[in-house]
C-alpha positions in Angstrom: 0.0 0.0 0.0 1.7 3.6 -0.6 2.3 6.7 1.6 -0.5 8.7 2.1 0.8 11.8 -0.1 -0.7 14.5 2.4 0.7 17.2 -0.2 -2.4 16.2 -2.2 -5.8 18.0 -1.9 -8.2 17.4 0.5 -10.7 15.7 -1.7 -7.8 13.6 -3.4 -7.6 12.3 0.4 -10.8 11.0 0.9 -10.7 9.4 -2.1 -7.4 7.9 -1.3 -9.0 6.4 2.0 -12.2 6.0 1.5 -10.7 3.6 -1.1 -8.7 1.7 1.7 -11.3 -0.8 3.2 -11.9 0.2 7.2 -14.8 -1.6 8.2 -15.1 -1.6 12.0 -12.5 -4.1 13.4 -10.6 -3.9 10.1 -8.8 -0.5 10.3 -5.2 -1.9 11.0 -3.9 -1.1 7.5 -5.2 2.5 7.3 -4.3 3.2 10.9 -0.8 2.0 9.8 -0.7 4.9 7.0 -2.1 7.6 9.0 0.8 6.6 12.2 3.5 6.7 8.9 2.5 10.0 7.6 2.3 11.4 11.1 6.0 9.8 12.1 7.3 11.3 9.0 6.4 15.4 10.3 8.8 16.8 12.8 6.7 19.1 14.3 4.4 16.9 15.6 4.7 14.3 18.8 3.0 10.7 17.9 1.4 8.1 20.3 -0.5 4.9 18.8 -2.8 2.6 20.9 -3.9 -0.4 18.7 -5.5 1.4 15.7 -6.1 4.7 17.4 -3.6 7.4 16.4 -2.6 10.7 18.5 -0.8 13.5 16.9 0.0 16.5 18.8 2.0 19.9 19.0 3.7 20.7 21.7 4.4 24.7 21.3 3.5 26.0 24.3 0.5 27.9 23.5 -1.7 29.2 25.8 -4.8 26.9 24.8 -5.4 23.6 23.1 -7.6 22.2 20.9 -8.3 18.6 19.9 -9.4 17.3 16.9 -10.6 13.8 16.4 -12.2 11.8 13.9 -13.2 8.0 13.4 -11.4 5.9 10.7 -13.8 3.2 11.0 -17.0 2.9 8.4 -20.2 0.7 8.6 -19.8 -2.5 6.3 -19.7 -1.7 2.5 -22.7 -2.8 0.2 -21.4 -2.7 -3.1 -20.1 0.8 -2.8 -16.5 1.1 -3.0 -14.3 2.2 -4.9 -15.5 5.9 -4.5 -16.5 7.5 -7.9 -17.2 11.1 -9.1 -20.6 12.3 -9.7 -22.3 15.3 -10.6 -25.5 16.1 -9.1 -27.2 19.4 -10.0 -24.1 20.7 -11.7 -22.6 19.9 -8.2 -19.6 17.7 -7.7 -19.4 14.7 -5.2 -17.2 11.9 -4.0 -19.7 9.0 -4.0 -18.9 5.9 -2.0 -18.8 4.2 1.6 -17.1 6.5 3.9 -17.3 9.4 1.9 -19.7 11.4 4.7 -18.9 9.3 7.7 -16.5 10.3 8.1 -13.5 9.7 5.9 -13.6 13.5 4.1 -13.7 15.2 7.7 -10.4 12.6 8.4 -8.8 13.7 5.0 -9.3 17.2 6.0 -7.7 16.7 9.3 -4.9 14.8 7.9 -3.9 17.3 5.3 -3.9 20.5 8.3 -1.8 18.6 10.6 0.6 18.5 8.0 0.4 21.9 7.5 -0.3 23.9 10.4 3.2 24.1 11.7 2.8 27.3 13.5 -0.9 27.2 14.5 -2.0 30.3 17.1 -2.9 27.0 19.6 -1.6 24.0 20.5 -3.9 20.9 18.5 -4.2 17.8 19.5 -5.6 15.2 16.6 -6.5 12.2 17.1 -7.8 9.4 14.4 -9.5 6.4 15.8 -11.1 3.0 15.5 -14.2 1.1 16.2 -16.4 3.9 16.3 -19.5 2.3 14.3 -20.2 -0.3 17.2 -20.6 -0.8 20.8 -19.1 2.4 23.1 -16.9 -0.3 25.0 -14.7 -0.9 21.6 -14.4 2.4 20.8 -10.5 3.4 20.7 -11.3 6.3 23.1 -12.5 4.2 25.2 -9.5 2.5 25.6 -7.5 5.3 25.3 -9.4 7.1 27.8 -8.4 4.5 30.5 -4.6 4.0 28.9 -3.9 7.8 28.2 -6.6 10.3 29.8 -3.8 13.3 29.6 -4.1 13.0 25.6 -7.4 14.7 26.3 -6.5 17.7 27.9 -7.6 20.5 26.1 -9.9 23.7 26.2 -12.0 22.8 23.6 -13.0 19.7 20.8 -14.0 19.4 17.3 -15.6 16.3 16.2 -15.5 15.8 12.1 -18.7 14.1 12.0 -20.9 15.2 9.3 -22.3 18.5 9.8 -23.0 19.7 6.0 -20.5 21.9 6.9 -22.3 23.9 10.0 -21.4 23.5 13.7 -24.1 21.2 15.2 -23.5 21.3 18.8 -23.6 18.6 21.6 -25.6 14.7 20.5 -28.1 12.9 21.8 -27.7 10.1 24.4 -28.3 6.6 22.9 -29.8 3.7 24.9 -30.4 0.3 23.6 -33.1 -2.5 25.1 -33.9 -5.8 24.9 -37.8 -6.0 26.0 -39.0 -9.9 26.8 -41.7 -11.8 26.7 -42.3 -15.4 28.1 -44.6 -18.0 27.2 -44.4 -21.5 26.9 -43.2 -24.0 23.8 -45.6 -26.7 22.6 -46.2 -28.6 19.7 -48.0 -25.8 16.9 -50.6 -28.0 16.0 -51.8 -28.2 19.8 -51.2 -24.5 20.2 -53.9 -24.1 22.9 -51.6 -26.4 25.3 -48.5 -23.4 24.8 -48.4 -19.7 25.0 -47.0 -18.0 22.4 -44.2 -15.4 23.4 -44.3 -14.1 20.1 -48.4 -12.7 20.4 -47.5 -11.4 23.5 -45.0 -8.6 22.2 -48.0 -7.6 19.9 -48.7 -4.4 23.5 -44.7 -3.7 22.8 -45.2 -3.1 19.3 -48.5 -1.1 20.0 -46.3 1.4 22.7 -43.9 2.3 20.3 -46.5 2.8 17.7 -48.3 5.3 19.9 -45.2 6.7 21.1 -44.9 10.6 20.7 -41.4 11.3 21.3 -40.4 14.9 22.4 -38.5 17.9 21.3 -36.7 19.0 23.9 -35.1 23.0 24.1 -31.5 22.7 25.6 -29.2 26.3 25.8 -31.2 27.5 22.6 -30.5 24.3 20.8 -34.2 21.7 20.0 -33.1 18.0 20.2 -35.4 15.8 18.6 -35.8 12.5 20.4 -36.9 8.9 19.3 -38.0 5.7 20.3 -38.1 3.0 18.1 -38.0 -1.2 17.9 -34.8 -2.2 15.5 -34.7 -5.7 15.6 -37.6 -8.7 16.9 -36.3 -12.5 17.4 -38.0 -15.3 18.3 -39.2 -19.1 17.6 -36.7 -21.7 17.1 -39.0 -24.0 14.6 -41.9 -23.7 12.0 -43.8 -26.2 14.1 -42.9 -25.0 17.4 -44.9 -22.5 19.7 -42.6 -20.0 20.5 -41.6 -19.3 24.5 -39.5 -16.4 24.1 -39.8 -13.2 22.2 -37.7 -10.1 21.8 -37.9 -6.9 20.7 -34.8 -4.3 20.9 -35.8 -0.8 21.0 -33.2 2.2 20.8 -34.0 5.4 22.3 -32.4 8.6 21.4 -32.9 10.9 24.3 -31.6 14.6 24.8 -28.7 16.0 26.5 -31.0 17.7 29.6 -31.5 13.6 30.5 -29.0 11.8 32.0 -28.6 7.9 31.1 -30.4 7.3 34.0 -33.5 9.3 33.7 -33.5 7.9 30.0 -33.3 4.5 31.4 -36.5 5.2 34.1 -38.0 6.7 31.4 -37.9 3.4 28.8 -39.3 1.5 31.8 -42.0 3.5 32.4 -42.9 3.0 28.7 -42.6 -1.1 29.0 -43.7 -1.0 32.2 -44.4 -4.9 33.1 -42.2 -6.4 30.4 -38.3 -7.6 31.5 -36.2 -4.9 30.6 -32.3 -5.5 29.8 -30.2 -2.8 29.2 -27.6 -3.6 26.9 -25.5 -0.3 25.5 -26.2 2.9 27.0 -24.3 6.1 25.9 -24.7 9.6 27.7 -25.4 12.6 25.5 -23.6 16.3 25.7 -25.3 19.4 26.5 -23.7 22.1 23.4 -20.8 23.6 24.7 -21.3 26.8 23.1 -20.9 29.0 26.1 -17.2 28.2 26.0 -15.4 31.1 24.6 -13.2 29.0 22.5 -16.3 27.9 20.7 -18.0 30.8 20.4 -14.8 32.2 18.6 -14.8 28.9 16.6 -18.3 29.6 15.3 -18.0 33.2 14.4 -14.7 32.2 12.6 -16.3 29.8 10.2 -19.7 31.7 10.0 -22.0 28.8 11.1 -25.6 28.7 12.5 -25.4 26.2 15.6 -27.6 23.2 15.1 -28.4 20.2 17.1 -26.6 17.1 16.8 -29.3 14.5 16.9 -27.4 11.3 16.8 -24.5 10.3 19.1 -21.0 11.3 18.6 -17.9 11.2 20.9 -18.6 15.2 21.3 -20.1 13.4 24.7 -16.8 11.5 26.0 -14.9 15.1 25.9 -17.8 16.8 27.4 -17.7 14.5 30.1 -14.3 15.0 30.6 -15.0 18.9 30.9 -13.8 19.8 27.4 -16.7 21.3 25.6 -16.9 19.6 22.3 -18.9 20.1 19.2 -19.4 18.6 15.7 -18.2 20.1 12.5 -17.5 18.1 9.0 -18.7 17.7 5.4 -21.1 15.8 4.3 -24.9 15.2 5.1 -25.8 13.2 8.2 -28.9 12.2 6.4 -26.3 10.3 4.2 -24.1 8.5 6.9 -24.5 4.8 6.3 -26.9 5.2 3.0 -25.9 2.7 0.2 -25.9 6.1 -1.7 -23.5 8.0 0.4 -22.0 10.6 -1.4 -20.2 14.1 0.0 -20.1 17.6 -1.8 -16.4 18.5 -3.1 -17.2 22.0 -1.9 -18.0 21.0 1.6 -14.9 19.5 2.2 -13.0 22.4 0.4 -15.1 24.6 3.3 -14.8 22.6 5.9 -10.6 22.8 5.3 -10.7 26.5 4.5 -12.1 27.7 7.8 -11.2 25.4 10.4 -7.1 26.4 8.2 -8.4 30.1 8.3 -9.5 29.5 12.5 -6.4 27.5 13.7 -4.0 29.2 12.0 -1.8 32.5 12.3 
């Protein structure tokens, strides 16, 4: 595989490693470029942890700023290798990747080559296993391994933004919501009880189910509740005894993951209820001077992040964090993902025109 060639342009980049296969659990080869191209700059002091890669300056500067993206993508599905399209006159870098989040890595790549003299000291950080469950994610680990990597005064996320600072994320809470009955033969059904009939009032909740919008420091965070997987039966001829139903619940940063958690069994109130990932979410951030001067610099209209992003880990850790990177959420994870050229020529151009001199 050859060097990354950072001298290239930004959207050269994310083609370049959107093309390099980094499918949660696979990112070793990429994550061997990206701690080769870092090695390779003087100015910058390197620490790898498995697949997760820290870059940082060490200039003495009176703030720092860290800036972290994931190099891991959802599986591919027949979308790779990238290709250019135009859409509306408009050209994008079509493939898996391409919005989450590879062209806000390629930015990020490409400036901590080239801010040698930046006005603050940056930490970046590139990292694996975001896409799955918050216990594998690199900064996780490197959270308990290295927590003085996240020192800092403020945090950018490159999650897909379309370009615009969306501030803070939802909490995420996942479920597994039982039901019992008991197995018998199907042609003598009245001798079991099917598990499967009796999830038929779980279903009907969530149908009902009005979620809220929820105004936190000037920011509305839609919430959601919603079944995304059912199991059960074990035979075409057998009456099932277990059934169950996996809700997620996105839930705004005013809850905490406990009041998110009451608040799920209050919905399913009499069912079992097993808790099986729960994430908490991150209140903006934008008070923070640092940000405030972040979003004037780049001109952006603060927006709610509605999904979950690691803005919450730094906010947790006191650094407010917020989320700012090409491409279209609404696109994250589609079989058509595709990202706008000039989003990612924006996206370099002011966090370049903010971080340096």
């Amino acid at each position: 595989m050859p060097a990354l060639d950072l001298t290239s342009s930004s959207a050269d980049l994310t083609r370049t490693i959107c093309d390099i296969p980094s499918v949660s659990g696979d990112e070793k080869v990429l994550a061997d470029l990206i701690f080769d191209a870092m090695t390779a700059l003087p100015h910058l002091e390197v620490f790898r942890d498995g697949d997760t890669i820290v870059a940082r300056t060490q200039l003495g500067r009176a703030q720092r700023v860290v800036i972290a993206g994931h190099i891991d993508t959802v599986p591919i599905n027949a979308n790779l290798p990238t290709r250019d399209v135009v859409i509306d006159g408009e050209p994008y870098i079509w493939g898996r990747g391409t919005v989450d989040m590879k062209a806000g890595v390629a930015v990020q790549l490409k400036l901590a080559a080239e801010l040698v003299d930046p006005r603050v000291d940056i930490t970046w950080m590139w990292y694996d296993h975001e896409e799955v469950d918050a216990d594998l994610n690199g900064l996780t680990r490197l959270a308990a391994t290295r927590p003085d990597l996240f020192a800092g005064d403020f945090a950018i996320l490159g999650e897909p933004s379309n370009g615009q600072v969306e501030g803070g994320c939802n909490g995420n809470l996942r479920a597994i919501v039982r039901t019992r009955g008991v197995r018998s033969h199907s042609a003598r059904s009245w001798i079991g009880e099917n598990a499967i009939h009796k999830a038929a009032p779980i279903l009907a909740r969530l149908a009902e189910y009005r979620a809220s919008e929820i105004d936190v420091e000037g920011l509305v965070y839609r919430e959601g509740l919603n079944a995304v997987r059912i199991t059960g039966g074990i035979a075409g001829n057998v009456i099932p005894d277990l059934c169950e139903v996996e809700v997620n619940y996105r839930f705004a940063p005013s809850r905490t993951v406990d009041e998110a958690s009451d608040h799920v069994r209050e919905v399913f109130a009499g069912y079992d209820v097993e808790f099986v990932d729960r994430a908490a979410g991150a209140r903006p951030g934008l008070d923070a001077p640092l940000a405030q001067e972040f979003v004037a610099a780049v001109g952006a209209e603060p927006r709610p992040k509605y999904g979950w992003t690691d803005v919450a880990r730094f906010s947790a850790m006191g650094v407010p964090a917020v989320n700012y990177g090409p491409g279209d959420p609404h696109l994250a994870h589609h079989d058509e993902e595709r990202v706008p050229v000039a989003q990612i020529e924006d996206v370099e151009r002011g966090l370049r025109a903010w971080l340096g001199r």
